[in-house]
KEVOBA-105968 format. One line per 5 residues: number of its first residue (from 1); their letters; for each residue x, y, z of N, C-alpha, C. Coordinates in steps of 0.05 Angstrom, whole numbers, plus 5000, padded with zeros to 4 digits. Example, Ala and Ser with C-alpha at 12.3 -4.5 7.8 and 13.67 -1.06 7.14 Angstrom:
2
1 = AS = 5264/4886/5156/5246/4910/5156/5264/4934/5156  5257/4955/5142/5273/4979/5143/5258/5001/5157
//
This chain:
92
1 = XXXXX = 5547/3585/9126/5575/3586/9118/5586/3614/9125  5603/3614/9130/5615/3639/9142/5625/3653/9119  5631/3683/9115/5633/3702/9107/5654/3725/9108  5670/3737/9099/5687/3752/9099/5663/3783/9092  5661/3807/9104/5652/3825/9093/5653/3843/9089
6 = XXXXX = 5686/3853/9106/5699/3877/9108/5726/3863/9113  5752/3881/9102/5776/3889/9114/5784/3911/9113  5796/3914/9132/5801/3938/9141/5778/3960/9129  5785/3978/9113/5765/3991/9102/5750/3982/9073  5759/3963/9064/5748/3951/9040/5721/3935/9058
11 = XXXXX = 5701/3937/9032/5685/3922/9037/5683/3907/9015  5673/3883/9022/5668/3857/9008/5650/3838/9010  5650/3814/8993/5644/3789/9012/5649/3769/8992  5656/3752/9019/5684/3727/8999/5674/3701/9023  5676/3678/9019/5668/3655/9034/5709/3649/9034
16 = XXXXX = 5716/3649/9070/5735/3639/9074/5755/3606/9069  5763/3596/9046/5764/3567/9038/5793/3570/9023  5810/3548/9035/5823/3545/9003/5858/3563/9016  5861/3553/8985/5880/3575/8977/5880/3608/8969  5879/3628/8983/5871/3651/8974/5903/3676/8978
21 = XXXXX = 5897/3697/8957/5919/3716/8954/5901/3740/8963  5908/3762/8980/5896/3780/8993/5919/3806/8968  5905/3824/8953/5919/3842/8943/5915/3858/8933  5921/3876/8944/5934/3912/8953/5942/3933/8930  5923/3942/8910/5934/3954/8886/5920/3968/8886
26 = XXXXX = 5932/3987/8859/5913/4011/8847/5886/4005/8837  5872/4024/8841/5845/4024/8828/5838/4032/8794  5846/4023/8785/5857/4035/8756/5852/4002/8736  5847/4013/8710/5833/3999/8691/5860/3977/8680  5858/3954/8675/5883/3936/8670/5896/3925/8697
31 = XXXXX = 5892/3932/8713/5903/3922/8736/5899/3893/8744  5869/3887/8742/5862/3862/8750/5876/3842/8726  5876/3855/8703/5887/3837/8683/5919/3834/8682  5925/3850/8693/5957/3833/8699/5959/3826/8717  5947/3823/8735/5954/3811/8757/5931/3777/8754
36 = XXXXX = 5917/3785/8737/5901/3746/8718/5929/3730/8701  5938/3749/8691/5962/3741/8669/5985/3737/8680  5991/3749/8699/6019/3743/8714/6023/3709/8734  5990/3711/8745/5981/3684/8762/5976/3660/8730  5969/3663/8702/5966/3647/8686/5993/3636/8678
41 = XXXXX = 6017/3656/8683/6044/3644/8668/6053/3625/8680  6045/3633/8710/6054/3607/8734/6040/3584/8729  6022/3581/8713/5997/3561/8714/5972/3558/8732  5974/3580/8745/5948/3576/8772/5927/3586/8760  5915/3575/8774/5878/3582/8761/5870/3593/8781
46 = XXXXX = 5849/3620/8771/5838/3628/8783/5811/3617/8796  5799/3607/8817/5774/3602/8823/5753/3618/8825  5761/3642/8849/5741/3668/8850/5755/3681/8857  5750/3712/8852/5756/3740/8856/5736/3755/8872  5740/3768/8891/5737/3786/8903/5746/3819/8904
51 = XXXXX = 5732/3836/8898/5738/3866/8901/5733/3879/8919  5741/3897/8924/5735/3904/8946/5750/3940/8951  5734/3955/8951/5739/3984/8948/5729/3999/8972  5744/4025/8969/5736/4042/8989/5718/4059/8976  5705/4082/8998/5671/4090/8985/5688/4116/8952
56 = XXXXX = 5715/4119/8984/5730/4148/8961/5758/4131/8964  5775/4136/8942/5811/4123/8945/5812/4122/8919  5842/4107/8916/5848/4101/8892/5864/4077/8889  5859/4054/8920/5856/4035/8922/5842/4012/8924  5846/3996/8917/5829/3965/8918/5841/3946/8934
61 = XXXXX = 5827/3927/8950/5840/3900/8953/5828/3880/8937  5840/3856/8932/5831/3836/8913/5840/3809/8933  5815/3792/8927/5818/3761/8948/5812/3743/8925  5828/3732/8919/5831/3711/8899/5829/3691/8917  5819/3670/8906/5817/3639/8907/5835/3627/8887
66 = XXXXX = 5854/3616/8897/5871/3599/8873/5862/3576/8867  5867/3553/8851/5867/3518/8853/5891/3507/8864  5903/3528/8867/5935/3510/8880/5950/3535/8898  5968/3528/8913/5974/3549/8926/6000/3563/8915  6005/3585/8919/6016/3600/8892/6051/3601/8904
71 = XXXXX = 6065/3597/8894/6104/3597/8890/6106/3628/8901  6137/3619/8901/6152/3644/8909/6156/3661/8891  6164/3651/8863/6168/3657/8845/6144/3676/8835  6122/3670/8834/6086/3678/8823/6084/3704/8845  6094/3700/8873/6093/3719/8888/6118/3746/8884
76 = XXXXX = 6134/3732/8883/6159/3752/8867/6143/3775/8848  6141/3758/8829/6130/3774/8802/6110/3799/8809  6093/3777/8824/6063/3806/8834/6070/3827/8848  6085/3822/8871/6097/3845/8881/6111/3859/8868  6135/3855/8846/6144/3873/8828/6132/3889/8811
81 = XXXXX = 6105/3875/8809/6077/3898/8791/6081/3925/8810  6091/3949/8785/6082/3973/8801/6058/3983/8808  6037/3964/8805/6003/3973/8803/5996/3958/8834  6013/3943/8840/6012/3929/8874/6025/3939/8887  6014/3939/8914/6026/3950/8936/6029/3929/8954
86 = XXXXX = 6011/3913/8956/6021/3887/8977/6005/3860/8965  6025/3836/8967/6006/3810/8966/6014/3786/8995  5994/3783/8996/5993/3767/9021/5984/3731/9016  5987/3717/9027/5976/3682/9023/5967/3683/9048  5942/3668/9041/5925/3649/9069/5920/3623/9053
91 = XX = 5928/3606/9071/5921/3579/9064/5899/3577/9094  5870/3563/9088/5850/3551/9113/5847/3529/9103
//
């Protein structure tokens, strides 16, 4: 099965499937939880998470696996988090 195990400078590893959100935030404590809570109001479920850090920064990327593919609206919201810097969709 194939493998994700770097981007760009994040390293990781995530199995490419699905509905997934690629995202771009601070490295800082609460972060992952609003951005769980913000994807819960929409109703999406989380499947799996991915982290993914640099060795030094004070950034993260995050690869979510959704159960459904996520609105404009759910995307709205995340990007208005001042703790994000970018969210991206891949559907494979």
């Amino acid at each position: 099965m194939p493998r994700i195990i770097r981007i760009n400078d994040f390293y990781l590893e995530a199995v490419p499937e699905g509905h997934l959100l690629l995202i771009q935030s601070d490295d800082r404590p609460g972060v992952i939880g609003l951005i769980g809570t913000t994807l819960g109001r929409h109703d999406i479920n989380i499947n799996s998470m991915q982290v993914g850090q640099k060795y030094h920064g004070r950034k993260n990327i995050i690869l979510l696996s959704t159960g459904s593919r996520v609105g404009k609206e759910a995307l709205e919201e995340l990007i208005g988090l001042s703790q994000v810097d970018s969210v991206r969709t891949i559907e494979l």
